[in-house]
KOLRO-648606 format. One record per residue (C-alpha): residue in one letter; x negated, y negated, z negated. Coordinates in nm, 4 decimals, decimal comma. Layout:
N
rest / xx / yy / zz
a / X / Y / Z $
...
//
This chain:
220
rest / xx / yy / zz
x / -2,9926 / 0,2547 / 1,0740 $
x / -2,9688 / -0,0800 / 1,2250 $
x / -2,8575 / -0,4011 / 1,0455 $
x / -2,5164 / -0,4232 / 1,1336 $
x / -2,4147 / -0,0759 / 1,0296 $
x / -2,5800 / -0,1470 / 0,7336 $
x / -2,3763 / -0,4459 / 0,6693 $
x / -2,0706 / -0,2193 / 0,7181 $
x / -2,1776 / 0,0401 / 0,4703 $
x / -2,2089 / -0,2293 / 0,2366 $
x / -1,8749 / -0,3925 / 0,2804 $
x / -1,7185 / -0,0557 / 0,2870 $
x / -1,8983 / 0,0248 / -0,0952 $
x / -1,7595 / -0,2908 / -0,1921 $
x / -1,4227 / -0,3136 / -0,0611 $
x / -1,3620 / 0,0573 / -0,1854 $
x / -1,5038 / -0,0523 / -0,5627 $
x / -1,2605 / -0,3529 / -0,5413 $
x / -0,9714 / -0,1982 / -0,4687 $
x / -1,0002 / 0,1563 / -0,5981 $
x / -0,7149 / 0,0660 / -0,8310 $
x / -0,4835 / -0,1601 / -0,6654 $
x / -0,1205 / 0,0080 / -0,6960 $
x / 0,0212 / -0,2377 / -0,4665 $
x / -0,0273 / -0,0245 / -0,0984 $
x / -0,2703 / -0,2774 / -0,0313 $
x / -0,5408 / -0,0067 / -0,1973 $
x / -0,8902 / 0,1139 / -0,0231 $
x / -0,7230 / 0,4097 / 0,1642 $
x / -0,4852 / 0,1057 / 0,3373 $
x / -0,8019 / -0,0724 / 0,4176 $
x / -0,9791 / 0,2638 / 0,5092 $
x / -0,6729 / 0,3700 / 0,7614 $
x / -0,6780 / -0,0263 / 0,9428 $
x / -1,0311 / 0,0014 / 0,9417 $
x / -1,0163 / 0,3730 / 1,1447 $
x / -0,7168 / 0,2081 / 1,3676 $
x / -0,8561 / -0,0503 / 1,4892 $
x / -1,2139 / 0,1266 / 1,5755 $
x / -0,9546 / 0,3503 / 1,7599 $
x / -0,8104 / 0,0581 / 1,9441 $
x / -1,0877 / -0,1007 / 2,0059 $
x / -1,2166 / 0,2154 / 2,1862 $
x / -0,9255 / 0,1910 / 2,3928 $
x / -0,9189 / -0,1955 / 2,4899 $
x / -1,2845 / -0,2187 / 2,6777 $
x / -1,5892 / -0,3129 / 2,6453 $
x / -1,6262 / -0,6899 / 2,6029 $
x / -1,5072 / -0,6745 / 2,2032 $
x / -1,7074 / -0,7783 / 1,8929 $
x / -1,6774 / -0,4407 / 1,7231 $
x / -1,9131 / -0,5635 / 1,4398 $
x / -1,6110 / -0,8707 / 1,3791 $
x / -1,3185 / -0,5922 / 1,3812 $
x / -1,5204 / -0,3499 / 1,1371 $
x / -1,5814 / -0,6857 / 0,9167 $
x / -1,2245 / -0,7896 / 0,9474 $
x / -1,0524 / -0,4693 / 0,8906 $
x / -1,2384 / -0,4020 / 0,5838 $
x / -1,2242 / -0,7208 / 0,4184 $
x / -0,8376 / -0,8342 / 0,5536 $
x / -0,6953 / -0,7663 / 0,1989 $
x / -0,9739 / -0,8234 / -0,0067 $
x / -0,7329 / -1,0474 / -0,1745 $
x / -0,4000 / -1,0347 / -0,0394 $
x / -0,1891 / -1,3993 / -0,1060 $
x / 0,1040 / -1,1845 / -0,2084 $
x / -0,0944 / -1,1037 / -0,5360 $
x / -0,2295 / -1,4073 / -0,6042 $
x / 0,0802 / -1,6166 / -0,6440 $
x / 0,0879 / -1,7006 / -0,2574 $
x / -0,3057 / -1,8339 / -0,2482 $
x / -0,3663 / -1,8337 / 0,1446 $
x / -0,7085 / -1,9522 / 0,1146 $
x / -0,8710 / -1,6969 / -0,1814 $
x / -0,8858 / -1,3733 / 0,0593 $
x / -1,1185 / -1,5751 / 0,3624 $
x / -1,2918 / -1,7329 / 0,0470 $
x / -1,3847 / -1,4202 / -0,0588 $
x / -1,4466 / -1,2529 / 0,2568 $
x / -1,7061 / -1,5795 / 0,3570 $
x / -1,8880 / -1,5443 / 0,0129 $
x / -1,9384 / -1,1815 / 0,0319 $
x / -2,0812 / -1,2061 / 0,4305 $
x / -2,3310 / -1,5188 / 0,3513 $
x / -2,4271 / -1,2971 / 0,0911 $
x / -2,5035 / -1,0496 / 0,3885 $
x / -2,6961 / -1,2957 / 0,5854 $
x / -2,3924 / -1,2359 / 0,8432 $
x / -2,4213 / -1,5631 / 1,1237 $
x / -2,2200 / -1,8434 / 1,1038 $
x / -2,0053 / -1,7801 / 1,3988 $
x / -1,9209 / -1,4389 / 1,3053 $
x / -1,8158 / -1,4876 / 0,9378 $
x / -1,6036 / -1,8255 / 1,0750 $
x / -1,4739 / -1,5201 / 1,3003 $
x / -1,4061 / -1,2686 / 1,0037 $
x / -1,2003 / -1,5533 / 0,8288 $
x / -1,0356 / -1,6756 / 1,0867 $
x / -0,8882 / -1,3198 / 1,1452 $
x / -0,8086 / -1,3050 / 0,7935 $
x / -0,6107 / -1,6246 / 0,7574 $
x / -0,4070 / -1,5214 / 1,0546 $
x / -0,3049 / -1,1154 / 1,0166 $
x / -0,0069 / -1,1658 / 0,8138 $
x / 0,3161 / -1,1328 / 0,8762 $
x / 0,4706 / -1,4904 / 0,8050 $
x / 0,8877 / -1,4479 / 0,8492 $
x / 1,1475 / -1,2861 / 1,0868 $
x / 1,1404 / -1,6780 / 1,2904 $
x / 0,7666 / -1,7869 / 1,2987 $
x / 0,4804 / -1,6786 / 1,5172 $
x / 0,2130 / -1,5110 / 1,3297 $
x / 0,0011 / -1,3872 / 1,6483 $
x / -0,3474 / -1,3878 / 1,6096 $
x / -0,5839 / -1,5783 / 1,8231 $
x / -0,8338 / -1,3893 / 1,9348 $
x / -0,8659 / -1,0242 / 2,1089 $
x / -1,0320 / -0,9115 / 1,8086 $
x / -0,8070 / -1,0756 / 1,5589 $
x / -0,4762 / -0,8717 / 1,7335 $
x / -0,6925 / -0,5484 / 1,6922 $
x / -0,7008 / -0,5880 / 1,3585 $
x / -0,3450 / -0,7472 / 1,3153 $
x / -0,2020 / -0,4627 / 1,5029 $
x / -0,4117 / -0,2064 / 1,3198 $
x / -0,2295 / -0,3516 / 1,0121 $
x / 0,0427 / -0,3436 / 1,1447 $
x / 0,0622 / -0,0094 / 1,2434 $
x / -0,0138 / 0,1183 / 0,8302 $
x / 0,2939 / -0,0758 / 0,7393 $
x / 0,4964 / 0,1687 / 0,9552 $
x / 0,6505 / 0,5008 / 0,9364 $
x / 0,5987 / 0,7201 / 0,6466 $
x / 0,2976 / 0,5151 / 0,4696 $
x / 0,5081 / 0,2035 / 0,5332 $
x / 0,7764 / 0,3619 / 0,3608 $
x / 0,5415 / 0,4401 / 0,0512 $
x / 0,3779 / 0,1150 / 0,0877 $
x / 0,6826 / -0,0682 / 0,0762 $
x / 0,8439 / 0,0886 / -0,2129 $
x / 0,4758 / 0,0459 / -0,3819 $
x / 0,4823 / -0,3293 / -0,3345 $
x / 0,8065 / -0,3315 / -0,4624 $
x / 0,7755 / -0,2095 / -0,8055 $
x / 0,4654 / -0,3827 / -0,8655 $
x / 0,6513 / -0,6801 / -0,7430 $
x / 0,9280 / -0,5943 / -0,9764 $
x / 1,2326 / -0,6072 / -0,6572 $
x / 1,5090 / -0,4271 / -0,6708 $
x / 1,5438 / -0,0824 / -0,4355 $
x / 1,8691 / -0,1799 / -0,2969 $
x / 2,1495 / -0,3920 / -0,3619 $
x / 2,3913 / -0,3917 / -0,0780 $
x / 2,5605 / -0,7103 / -0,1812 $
x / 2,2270 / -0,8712 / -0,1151 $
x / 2,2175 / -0,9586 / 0,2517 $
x / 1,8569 / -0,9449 / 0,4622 $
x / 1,7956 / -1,2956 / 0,5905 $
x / 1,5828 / -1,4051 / 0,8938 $
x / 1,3024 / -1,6528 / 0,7203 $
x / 1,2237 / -1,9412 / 0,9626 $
x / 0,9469 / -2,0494 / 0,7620 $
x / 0,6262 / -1,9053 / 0,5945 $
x / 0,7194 / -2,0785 / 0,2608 $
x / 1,0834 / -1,9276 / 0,2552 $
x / 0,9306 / -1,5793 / 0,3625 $
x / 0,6700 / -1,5884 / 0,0453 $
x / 0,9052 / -1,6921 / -0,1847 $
x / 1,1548 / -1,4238 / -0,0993 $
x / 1,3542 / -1,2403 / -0,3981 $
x / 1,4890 / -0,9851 / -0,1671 $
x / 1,5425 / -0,5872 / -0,2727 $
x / 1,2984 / -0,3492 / -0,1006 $
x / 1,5227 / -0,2129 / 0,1789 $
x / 1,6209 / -0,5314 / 0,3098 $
x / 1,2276 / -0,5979 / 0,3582 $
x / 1,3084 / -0,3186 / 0,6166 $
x / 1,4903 / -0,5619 / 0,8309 $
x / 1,2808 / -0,8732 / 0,7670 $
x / 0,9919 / -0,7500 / 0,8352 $
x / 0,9244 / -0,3567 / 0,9099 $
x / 1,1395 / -0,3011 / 1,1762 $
x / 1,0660 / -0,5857 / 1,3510 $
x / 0,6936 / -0,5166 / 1,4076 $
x / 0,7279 / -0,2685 / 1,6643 $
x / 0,7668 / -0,5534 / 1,8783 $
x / 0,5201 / -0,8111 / 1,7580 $
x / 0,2452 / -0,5631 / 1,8859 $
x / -0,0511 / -0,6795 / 2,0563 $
x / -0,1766 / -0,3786 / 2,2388 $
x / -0,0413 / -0,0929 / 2,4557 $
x / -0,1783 / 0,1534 / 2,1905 $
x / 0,0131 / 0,0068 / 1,9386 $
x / 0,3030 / -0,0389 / 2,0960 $
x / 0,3129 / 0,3242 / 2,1366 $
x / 0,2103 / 0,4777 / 1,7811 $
x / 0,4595 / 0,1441 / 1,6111 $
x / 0,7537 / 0,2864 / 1,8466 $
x / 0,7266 / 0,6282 / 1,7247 $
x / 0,6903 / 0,4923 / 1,3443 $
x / 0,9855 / 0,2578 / 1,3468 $
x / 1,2213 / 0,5968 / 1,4821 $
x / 1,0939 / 0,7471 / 1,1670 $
x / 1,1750 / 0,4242 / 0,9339 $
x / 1,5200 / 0,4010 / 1,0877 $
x / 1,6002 / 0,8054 / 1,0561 $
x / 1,5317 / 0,7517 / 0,6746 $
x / 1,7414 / 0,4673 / 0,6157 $
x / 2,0321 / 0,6346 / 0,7758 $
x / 1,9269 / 0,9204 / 0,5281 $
x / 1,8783 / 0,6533 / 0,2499 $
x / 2,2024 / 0,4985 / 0,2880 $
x / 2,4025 / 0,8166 / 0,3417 $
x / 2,2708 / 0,9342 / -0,0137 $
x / 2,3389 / 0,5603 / -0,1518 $
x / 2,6960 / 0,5043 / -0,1088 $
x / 2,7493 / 0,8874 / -0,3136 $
x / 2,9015 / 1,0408 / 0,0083 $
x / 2,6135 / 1,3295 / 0,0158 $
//
């Protein structure tokens, strides 16, 4: 076994301790599926990648998410650096590894969020992709309740965030993160394999809310 696959093991035996009990959708098996995607994109998108930087990134992207640690931006690449110097990882790729990290989320129906480098919208899209369909649906209502949001309240309108500090600070109800964020990913895809798998998700995600909101408003 060489070093680098080494280094993943590693990361993967820590990542999976870390978050074996998170009950947020931002568990290990979220981390395991975004690590598997973007391998699988990767495959797809040539040869000239830094695999070793998207295995690093994927595993370690929510090692501590900023939506539960009262909006702390800078604790997840924190983390992520201290755990890869303590891996002997280089300089350039751990300042790689964070840099993916402090760019992958989502930051409001208005602002650009795209990553900056090939490897970076791998694992952004990868991401991406687990917040979609029927695990997105889970995931969301997941984050929800440990968020303490409402399900639905249909006087509460979704609203388009134009900045990053309006989207964090949101109160919204769980459906309307639907429309200010889910459904809107489909097109904020970096590559043509995600495109694909996110347009066949979001169909899903919009045939249950016309199923959610049939059942809501008593008439079924």
């Amino acid at each position: 076994m060489n070093n680098k696959k080494r280094i993943i093991n590693s990361t993967l035996r820590y990542v999976r301790k870390k978050l074996a009990h998170d009950s947020s959708g931002h568990d290990w098996w979220h981390v395991y599926r975004v690590w598997k995607i973007a391998k699988k994109i990767a495959n797809k998108e040539g040869d000239k990648l830094n695999v070793f930087v998207i295995e690093l990134a994927s595993l370690l992207h929510d090692i501590a998410d900023y939506k539960l640690h009262s909006g702390n931006e800078d604790i997840g690449p924190t983390k992520a650096r201290k755990w890869l110097e303590k891996m002997n990882v280089s300089v350039d790729e751990i300042n790689h590894v964070c840099k993916i990290i402090k760019d992958i989320s989502f930051r409001g129906a208005k602002v650009k969020s795209k990553a900056k480098t090939k490897e970076g919208m791998i694992v952004q899209d990868a991401d991406r992709i687990d917040a979609l369909g029927a695990l997105g649906i889970a995931r969301a209502f997941a984050y929800g309740g440990r968020m303490g949001k409402l399900i639905y309240d249909p006087s509460i309108k979704p609203v388009m965030h134009g900045s990053f500090e309006e989207y964090k600070n949101n109160k919204s109800s769980t459906i309307n993160h639907f429309y200010e964020k889910l459904l809107l990913l489909e097109k904020l895809m970096n590559t043509e394999y995600a495109k694909r798998i996110a347009r066949e998700r979001t169909m899903f995600m919009k045939k249950f809310l016309e199923e959610f909101y049939s059942e809501s408003d008593g008439s079924r």
